[in-house]
C-alpha positions in Angstrom: -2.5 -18.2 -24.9 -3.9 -14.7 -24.6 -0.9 -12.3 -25.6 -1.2 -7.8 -24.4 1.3 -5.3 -24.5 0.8 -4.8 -20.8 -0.1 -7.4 -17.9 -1.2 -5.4 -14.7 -1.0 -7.5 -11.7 -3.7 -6.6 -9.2 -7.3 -4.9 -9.5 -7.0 -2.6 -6.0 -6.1 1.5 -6.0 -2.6 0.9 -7.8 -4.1 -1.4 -10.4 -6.7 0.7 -11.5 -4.9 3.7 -11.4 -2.4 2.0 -13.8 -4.9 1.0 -16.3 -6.3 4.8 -16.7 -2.9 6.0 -17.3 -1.9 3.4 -19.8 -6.0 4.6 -21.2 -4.7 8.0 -21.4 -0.3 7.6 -22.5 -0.5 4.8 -24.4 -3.8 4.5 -26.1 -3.9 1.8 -28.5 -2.0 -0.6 -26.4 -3.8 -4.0 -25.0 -3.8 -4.8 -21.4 -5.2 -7.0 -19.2 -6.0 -6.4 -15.1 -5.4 -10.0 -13.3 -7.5 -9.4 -9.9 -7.3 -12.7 -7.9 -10.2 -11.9 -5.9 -13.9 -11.6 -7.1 -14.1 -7.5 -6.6 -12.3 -4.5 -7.6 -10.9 -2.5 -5.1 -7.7 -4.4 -3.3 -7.5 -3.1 0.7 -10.9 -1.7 0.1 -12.9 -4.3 -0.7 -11.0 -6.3 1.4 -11.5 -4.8 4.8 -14.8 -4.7 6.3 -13.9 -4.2 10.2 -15.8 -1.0 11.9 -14.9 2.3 11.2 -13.0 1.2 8.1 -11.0 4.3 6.6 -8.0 6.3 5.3 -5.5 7.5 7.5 -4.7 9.6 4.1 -6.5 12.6 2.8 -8.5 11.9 -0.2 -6.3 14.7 -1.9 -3.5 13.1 -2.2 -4.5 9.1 -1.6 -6.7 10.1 -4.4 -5.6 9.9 -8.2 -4.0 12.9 -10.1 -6.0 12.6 -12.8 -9.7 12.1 -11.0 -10.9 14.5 -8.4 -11.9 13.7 -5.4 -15.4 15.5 -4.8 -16.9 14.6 -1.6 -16.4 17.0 1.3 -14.7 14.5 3.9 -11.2 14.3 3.4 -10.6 11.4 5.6 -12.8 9.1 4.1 -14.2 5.9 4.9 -13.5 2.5 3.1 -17.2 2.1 1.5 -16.5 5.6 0.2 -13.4 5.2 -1.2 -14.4 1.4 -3.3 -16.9 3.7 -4.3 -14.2 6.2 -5.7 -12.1 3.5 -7.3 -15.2 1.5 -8.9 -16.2 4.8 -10.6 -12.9 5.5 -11.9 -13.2 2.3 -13.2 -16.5 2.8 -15.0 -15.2 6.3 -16.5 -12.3 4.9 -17.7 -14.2 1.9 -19.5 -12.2 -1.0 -17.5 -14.6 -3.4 -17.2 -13.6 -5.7 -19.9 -10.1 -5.4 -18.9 -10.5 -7.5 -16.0 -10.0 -11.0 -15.2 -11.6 -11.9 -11.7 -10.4 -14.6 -9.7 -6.8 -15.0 -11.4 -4.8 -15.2 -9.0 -1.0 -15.1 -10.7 1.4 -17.9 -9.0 4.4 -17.4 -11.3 6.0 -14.9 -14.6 8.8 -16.5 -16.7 10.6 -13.8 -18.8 12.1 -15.0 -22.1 14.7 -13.0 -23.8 14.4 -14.2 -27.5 10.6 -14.1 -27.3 11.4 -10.5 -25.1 7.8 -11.3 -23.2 6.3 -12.7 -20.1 4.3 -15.4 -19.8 2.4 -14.9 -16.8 0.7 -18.4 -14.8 -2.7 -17.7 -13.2 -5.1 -20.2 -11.6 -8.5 -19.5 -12.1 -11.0 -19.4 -8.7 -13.9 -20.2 -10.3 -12.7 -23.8 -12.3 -9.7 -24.1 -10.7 -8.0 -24.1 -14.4 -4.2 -22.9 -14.6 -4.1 -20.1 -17.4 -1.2 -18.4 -19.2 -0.8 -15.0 -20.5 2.0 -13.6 -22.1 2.7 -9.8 -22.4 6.0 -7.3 -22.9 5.4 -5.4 -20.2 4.5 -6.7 -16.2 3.4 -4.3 -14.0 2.9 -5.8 -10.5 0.4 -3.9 -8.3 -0.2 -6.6 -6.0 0.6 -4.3 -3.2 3.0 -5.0 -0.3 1.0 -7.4 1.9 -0.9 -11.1 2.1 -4.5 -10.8 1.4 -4.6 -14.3 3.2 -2.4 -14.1 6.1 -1.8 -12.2 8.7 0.7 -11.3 11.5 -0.6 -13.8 14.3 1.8 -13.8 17.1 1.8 -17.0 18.9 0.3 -15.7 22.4 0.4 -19.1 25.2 -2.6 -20.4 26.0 -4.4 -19.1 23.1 -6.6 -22.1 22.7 -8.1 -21.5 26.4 -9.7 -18.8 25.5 -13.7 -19.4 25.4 -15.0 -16.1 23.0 -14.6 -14.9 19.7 -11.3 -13.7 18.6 -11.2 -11.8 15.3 -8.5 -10.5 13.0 -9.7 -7.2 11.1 -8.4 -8.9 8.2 -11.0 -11.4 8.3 -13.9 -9.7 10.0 -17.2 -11.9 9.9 -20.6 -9.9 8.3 -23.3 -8.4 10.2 -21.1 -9.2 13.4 -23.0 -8.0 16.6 -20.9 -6.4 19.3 -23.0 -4.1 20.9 -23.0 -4.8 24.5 -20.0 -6.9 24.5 -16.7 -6.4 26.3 -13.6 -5.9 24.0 -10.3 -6.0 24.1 -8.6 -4.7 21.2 -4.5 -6.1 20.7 -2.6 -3.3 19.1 -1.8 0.2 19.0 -1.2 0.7 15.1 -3.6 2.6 12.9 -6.4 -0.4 12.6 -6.3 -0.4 16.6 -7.1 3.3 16.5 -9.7 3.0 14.0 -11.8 -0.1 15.6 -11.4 0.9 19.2 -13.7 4.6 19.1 -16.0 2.7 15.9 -16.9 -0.2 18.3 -17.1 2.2 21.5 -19.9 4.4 18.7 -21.5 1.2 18.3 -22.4 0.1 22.1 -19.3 -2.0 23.0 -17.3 -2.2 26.2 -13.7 -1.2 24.8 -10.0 -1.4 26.1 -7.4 -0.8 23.8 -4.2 -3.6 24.9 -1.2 -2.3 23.6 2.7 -3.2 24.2 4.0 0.1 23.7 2.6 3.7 22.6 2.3 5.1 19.0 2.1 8.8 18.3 -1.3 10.2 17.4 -2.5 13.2 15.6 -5.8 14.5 15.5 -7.3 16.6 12.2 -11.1 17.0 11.2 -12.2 14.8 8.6 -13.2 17.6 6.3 -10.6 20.0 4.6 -12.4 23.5 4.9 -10.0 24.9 2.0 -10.9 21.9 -0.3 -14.0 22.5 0.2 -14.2 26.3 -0.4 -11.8 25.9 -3.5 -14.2 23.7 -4.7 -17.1 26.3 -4.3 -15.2 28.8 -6.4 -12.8 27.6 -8.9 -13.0 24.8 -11.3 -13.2 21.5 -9.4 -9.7 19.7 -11.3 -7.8 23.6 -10.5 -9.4 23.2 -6.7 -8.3 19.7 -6.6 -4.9 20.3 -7.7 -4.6 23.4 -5.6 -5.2 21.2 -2.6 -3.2 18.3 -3.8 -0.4 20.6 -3.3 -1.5 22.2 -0.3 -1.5 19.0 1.6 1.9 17.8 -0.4 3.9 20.9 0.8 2.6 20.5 4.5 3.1 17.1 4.6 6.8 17.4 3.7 7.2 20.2 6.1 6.1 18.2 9.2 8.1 14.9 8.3 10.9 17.4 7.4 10.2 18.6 10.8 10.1 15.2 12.1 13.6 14.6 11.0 15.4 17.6 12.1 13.9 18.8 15.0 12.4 15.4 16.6 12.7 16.4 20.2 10.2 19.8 19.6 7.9 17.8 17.6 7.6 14.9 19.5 7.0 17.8 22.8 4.1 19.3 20.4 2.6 16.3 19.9 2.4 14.6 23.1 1.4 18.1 24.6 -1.8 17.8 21.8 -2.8 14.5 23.7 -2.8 16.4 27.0 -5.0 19.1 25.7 -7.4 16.6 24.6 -7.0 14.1 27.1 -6.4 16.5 30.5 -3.6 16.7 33.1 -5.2 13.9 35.6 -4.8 11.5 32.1 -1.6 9.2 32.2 -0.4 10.2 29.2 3.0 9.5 30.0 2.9 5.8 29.9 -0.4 5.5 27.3 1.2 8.4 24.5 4.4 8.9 24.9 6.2 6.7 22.4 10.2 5.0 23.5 10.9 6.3 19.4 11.3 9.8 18.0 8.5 11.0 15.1 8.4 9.2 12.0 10.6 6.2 13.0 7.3 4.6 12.8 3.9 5.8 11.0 1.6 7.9 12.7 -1.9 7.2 13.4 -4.3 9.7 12.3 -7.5 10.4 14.4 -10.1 12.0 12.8 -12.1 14.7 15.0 -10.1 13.5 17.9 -12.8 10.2 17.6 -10.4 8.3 19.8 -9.7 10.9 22.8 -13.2 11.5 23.0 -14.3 8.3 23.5 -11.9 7.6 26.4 -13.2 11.4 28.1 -16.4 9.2 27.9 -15.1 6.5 29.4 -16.4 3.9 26.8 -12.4 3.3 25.8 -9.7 2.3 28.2 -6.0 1.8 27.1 -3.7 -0.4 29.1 -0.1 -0.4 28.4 1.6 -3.9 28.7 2.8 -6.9 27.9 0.5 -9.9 27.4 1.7 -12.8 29.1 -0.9 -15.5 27.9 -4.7 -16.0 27.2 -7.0 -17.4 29.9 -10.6 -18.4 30.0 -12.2 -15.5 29.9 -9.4 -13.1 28.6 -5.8 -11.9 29.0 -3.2 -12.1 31.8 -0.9 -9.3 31.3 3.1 -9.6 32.7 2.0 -6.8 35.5 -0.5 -9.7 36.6 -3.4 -7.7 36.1 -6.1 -10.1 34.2 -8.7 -8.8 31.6 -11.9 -10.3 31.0 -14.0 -10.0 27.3 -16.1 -11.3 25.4 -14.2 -10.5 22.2 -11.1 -9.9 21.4 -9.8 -8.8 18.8 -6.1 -9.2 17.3 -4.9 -6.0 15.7 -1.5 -7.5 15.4 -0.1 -6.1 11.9 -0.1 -7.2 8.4 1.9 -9.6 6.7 4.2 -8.5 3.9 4.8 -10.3 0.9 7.2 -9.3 -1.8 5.4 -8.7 -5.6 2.7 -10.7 -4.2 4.6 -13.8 -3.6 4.3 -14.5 -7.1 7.7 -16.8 -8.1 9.6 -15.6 -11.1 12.0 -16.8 -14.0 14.4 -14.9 -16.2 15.5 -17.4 -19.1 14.7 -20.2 -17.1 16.7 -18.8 -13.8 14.6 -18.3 -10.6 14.6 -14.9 -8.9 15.4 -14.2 -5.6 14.8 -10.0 -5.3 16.7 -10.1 -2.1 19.6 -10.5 -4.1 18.8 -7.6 -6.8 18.6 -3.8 -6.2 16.2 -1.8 -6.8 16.1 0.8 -9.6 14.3 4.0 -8.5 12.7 2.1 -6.1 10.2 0.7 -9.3 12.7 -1.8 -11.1 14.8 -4.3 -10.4 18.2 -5.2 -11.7 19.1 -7.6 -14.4 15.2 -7.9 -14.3 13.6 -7.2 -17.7 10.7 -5.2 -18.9 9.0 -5.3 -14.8 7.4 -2.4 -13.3 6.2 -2.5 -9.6 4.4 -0.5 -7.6 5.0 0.2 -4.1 3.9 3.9 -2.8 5.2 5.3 0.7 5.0 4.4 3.6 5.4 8.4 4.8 2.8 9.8 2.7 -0.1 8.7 0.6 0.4 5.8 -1.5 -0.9 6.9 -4.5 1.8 10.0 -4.9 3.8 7.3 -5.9 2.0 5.1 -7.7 1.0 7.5 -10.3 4.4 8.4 -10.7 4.9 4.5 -11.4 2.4 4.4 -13.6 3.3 7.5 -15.6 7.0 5.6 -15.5 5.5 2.7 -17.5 4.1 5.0 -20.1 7.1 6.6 -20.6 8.7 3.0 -21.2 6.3 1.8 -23.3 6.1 4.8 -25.8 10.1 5.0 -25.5 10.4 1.2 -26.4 7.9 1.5 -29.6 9.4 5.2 -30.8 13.5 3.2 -30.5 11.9 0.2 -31.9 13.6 -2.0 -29.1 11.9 -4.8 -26.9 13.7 -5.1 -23.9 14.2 -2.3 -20.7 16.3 -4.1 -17.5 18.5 -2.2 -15.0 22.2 -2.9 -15.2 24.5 -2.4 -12.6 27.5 0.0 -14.2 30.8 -1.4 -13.4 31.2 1.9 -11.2 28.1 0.4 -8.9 30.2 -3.0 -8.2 30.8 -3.5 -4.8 28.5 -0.4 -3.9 26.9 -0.2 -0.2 24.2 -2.7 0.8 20.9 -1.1 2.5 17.8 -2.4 3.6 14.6 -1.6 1.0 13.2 0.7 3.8 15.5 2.5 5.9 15.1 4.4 9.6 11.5 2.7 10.0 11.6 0.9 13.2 7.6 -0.3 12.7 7.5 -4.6 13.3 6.0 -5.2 10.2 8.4 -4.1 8.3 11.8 -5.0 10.4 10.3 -8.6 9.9 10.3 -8.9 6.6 12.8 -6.9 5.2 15.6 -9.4 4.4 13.4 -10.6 1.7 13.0 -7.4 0.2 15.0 -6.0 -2.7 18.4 -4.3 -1.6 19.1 0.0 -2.3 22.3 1.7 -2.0 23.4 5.0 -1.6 23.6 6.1 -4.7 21.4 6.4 -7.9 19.5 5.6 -9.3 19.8 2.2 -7.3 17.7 3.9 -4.3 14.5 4.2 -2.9 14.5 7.4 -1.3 10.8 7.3 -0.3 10.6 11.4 -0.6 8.0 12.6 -3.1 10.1 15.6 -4.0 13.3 13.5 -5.6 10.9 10.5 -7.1 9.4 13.4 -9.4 12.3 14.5 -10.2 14.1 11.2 -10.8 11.0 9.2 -12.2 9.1 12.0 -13.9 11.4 14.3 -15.0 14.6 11.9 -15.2 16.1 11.0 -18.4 14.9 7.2 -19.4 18.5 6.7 -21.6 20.7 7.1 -18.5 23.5 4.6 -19.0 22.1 2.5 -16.1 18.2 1.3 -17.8 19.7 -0.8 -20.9 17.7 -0.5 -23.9 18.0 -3.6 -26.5 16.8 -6.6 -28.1 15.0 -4.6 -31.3 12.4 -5.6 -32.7 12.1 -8.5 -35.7 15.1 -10.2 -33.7 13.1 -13.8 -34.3 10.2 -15.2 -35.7 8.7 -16.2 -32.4 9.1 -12.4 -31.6 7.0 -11.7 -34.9 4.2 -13.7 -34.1 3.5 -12.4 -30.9 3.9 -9.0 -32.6 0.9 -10.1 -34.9 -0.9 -11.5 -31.8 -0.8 -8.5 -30.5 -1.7 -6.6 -32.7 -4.7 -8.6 -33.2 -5.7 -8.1 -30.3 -5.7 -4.6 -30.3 -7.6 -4.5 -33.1 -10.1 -6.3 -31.5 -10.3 -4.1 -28.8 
């Protein structure tokens, strides 16, 4: 059995990210990325549907540490695997990487203070075992493998394709086809002008309306910063920029949602004209920020409806038929795709089952620890970035977390980190994991998701501003995070310390 300081769970943005900071904070220390699929990358590599992109600037979805140089902020997917392959390569990752592991279970053991982490391996179909002190789970928040398929009648009728964006087929040919696209959420509004670009027929079939905003894909004061300062100052400069407006308009959102949500559907009208139904196809039932926006770059979307390659029909679907749809109003579409932009699965540390001391975890039943830990949990670190802003703000406040534990651990000469509930918190308020986010993907799953309260440091407040303050800047000894089990408390404990020592010293 292999033995590392650090196990990273996951070879996608949050993955590699953690890696480089663990390069940088902890140098010296082993780790080892477990990827389960073939590629670096995660929801990159993963995706392949047209028009695949960020609904994130690059400035901020981007890592602190690497700039982001190219002049289109909202980026597409090939261009952002590009991004995280080259940090990758910079950062010297490469042998850090185990392909094709996919982790099935993590069994924590108090008097050895390690994980032992179960993978099966893709390409022999062996079951492998690794053990570490530290797990850090960057698995992400949804199935790779599944999807949200809701179970439309008379699906099986139907006589074309019908494609999820999850698993879209290579070099697939849609150019002349008719389309109907299922969905109204930022994948819909990302496929529906990308296959209307590339010669398709296209009406967008959605239940209800989502809010849309329209930017340019390029940031003119990125790109002029970059041009006259040093490109990390430029890139920092706009990090903030973007940070600071972002929190204004969702700060907007939540005090004044009846002016924002006027500003916003009046944007649609501007674009779309006064003969346009917006009412019914872009005004949303929910106020701002209940649910995510969808971001449209250079307005892609409204212009391909002006140019009438893009229809949107509001409705219910009813059932398939033959050659389409039969929607509850009774009107009937016909296509020769369809595709099913129905949502994403979630999947909670990426279904992977643990064990503390023999005892199986259920993380409905914990609460979460600044939104990164879990309690009565040991020495686990997971990732999970916002669901308001750009992922990785929060991800490389995670990862700069772990440091901080790590080099805290070996200076104290302890083995063992794990969030305690003070007798104070006993009996505290129960809350869901994500709070006043109406969105269906989440309301599914999210009695399987760790509990928060309303206090802390057992919260998740999802708001940039107090994570850097409370993960950054907050005191790791705080009465709640338990610090024990020192070191040379066994001799199994000793020779793992020599394993991994060895290890590191044949890194």
């Amino acid at each position: 059995m292999e033995s590392f300081d650090v196990i990273i769970v996951g070879g996608g943005l949050s993955g590699v990210g953690t890696a480089c900071h663990l390069r940088e904070k902890c140098p010296g220390k082993s780790f080892v990325i477990l990827e389960g699929r073939e590629r670096l990358g995660g929801t990159w590599d993963l995706f392949r549907y047209p028009g695949i992109r960020s609904d994130s600037d690059m400035h901020t979805l981007g890592f602190n540490f690497k700039p982001w140089k190219e002049a289109k902020s909202i980026a597409d997917g090939p261009s952002i695997l590009k991004y995280i392959k080259e940090t990758a390569e910079e950062f010297d990752l490469g042998g850090h990487v185990r392909y094709q592991h996919m982790v099935t279970g993590a069994s924590w053991d108090t008097k050895s203070a390690s994980w032992v982490v179960e993978a099966k391996c893709g390409e022999t179909g062996a079951a492998l075992r690794f053990r570490a002190r530290m797990l850090s789970m960057c698995s992400g928040y949804y199935s790779y493998s599944e999807w949200h398929d809701p179970e439309f009648k008379d699906r099986d009728t139907y006589q074309g394709d019908i494609l999820h964006p999850q698993a879209w087929p290579d070099e697939y040919d849609y150019a002349g086809k008719r389309v109907l696209v299922i969905g109204s959420g930022a994948t819909a509004m990302t496929i529906v002008p990308a296959m209307a670009d590339g010669g398709a027929e296209v009406t967008m079939v959605q239940r209800s309306p989502t809010y849309v905003v329209s930017r340019p894909d390029q940031d003119k004061i990125a790109n002029f910063l970059r041009k006259m300062l040093p490109e990390r100052t430029a890139y920092a400069l706009t990090r903030l920029k973007n940070i600071l407006l972002s929190r204004y308009f969702y700060h907007q959102c939540m005090t004044h949602p009846e002016k924002v949500r006027e500003k916003l559907i009046g944007f649609v009208r501007k674009h779309l004209g006064p003969d346009y139904d917006t009412d019914t196809h872009f005004s949303p039932k929910y106020n701002p920020w209940e649910q995510r926006m969808c971001l449209i770059p250079n307005a892609d979307l409204f212009r391909t409806i002006n140019e009438g390659k893009v229809n949107v029909v509001t409705d219910g679907i009813e059932r398939f038929t033959e050659k389409g749809l039969r929607l509850i109003s009774g009107q009937e579409l016909e296509a020769d795709i369809i595709v099913a932009a129905t949502g994403l699965k979630l999947r909670v540390l990426g279904g992977v089952q643990f064990k503390v001391d023999g005892r199986d975890i259920d993380f409905s039943e914990t609460f979460t620890y600044k939104g990164l830990m879990y309690s009565d949990v040991p020495n686990l670190v997971q990732t999970f970035g916002y669901i308001n802003a750009s992922w990785t703000l929060r991800s490389d406040l995670t990862a700069e977390y772990l440091c901080r534990l790590v080099n805290h651990m070996d200076a104290t000469q302890v083995r063992q980190c794990t969030p305690r509930l003070r007798e104070e918190d006993r009996g505290m308020p129960e809350r869901s994991w994500i709070e006043n986010f109406s969105s269906g993907y989440m309301q599914r799953s999210m009695h399987l998701f760790p509990k928060q309260s309303d206090r802390a440091p057992w919260h998740n407040p999802q708001r940039y501003a107090l994570d850097k303050k409370m993960i950054r800047h907050g005191a790791l000894e705080d009465g709640t995070l338990v610090f024990d089990n020192p070191a040379g408390a066994s001799n199994e404990a000793e020779v793992i310390d020599l394993a991994l020592a060895g290890d590191r010293k044949a890194a």
